[in-house]
N, C-alpha and C positions, 0 to 999 in steps of 0.2 A: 571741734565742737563736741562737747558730751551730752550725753544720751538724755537727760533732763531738757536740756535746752532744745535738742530735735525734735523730743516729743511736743516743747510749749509751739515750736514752729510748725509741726504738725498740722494742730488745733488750729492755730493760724493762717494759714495756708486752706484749708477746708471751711474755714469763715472768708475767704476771702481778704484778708486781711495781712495781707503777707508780703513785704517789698522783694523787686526784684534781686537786691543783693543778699538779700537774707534767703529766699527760694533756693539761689546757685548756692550759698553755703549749705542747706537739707537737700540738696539733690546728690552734692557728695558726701556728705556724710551718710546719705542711704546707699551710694554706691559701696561705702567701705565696712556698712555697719551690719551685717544680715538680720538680727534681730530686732534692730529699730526701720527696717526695710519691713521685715513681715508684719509688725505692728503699724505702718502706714495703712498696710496693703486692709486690715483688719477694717480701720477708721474707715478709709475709704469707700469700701463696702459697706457700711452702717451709714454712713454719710449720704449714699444714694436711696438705701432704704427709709431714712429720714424724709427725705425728701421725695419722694415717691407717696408716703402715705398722706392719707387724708388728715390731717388738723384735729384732733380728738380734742374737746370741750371735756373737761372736768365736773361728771356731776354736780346736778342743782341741789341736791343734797350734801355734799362736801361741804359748801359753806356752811350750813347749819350746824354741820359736827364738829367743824374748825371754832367757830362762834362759841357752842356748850362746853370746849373744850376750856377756855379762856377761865383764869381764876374769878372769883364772885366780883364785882366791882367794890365791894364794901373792902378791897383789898390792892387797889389798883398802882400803887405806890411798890408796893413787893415785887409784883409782875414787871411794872416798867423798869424795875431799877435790876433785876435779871435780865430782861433782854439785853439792856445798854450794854450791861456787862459783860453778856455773851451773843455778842451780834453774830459772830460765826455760825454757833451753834444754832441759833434760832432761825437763820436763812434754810441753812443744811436740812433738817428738819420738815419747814414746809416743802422746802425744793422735792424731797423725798417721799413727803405724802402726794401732791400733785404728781407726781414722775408715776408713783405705782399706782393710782389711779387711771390716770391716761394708760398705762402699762394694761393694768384688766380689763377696761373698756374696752382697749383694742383687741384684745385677746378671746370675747365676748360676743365682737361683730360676726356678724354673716360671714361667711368665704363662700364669698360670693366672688365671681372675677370679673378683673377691672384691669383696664387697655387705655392708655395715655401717650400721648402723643400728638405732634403740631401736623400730622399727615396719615389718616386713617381712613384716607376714599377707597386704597387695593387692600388694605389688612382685611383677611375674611374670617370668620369669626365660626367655629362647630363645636357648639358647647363647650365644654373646659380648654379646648384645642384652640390656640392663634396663629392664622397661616399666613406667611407672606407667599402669593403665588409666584411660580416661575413667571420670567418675562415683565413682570411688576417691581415697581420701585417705589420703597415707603422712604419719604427725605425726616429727617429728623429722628431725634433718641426716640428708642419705643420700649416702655415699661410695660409690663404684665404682671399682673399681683392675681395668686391662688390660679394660677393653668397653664398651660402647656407651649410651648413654641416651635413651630415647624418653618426653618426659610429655606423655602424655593426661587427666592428671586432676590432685589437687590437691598439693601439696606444702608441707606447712606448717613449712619449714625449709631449710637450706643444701644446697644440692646439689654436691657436690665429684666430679671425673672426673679421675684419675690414668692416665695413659697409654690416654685414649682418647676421645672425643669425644659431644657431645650431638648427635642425631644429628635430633632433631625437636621441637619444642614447639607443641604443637596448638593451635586458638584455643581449647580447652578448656583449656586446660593454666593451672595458677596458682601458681605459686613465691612462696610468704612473702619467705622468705631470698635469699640470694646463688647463685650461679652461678660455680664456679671449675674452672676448667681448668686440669693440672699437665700438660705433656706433658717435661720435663726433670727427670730425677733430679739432675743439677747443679744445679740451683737448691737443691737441699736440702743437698748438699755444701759446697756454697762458705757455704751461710747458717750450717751449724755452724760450720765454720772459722773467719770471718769472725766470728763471735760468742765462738768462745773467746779469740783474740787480742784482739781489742777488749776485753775481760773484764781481758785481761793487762796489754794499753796504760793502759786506765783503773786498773788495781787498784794500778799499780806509781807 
């Protein structure tokens, strides 16, 4: 398999979209390939960070500046017969101003910290700090976006830390799942971009 094709399976595979026989050909070719291995590893950490944050709305003002941007109507025949012509282009374009809007919006919110998860009755909570206590068992993934993470007890799923850091794991401590640390919002950035283009490369 070359390195092109791993990456579109990649993408594939992180939308959910991915058949079993095609998975077993990206799972060897990561085993043989180191640098399309570290660029999984990349995706996959933006991928959780994606999906971790809140849904950011594209200013109510964006459409008005999209609108004015639009040539006069007394010209409407020029404009449409450029788009037709460069439908790539004119996708890319909006995709990008949306993208860096949601991008500054997010960038703009409160860090303020935020704790998700299907099982937060023992999670206790002191200020920027999230502790699981000894002797306590939280079931399910547990995201933390902007604070800290201390396990003292058992955790029977993914532990995901968005701009902030695991600050202890006690030898009581016991993680089913994974351990992921997001400390760059670029890495979520570039992995959308990077995925609509590659979308466009392969779809054309």
């Amino acid at each position: 398999m070359k390195c092109n094709v791993a990456v579109m399976y990649m993408h594939d595979h992180l939308d959910g979209d991915l058949a079993r026989e095609e998975m077993k050909q990206l799972q060897q070719h990561l085993s043989e390939c180191p640098s399309c291995y570290t660029r999984y590893e990349s995706l996959e950490r933006t991928d959780s960070l994606v999906k971790a944050l809140p849904i950011e709305k594209a200013p109510v003002e964006l459409g008005d500046r999209i609108m004015k941007s639009l040539p006069s109507p007394r010209r409407p025949a020029a404009w449409t017969s450029w788009v037709r012509r460069h439908p790539a282009v004119s996708a890319a374009a909006i995709f990008m101003v949306v993208m860096l809007s949601s991008f500054v919006s997010m960038w703009n919110q409160s860090q303020e910290l935020s704790v998700s998860g299907p099982d937060l009755e023992h999670v206790v909570i002191e200020g920027k700090k999230v502790i699981v206590p000894e002797g306590q068992k939280v079931s399910g993934d547990l995201t933390v976006v902007n604070g800290d993470v201390q396990v003292l007890g058992d955790l029977d799923g993914n532990l995901t830390v968005i701009d902030g850091h695991v600050t202890a794991l006690a030898s009581t401590a016991h993680i089913a799942g994974e351990i992921k640390t997001i400390d760059r919002a670029v890495d979520w950035f570039w992995y959308k971009v990077s995925s609509f283009f590659g979308t466009l490369a392969y779809g054309s």
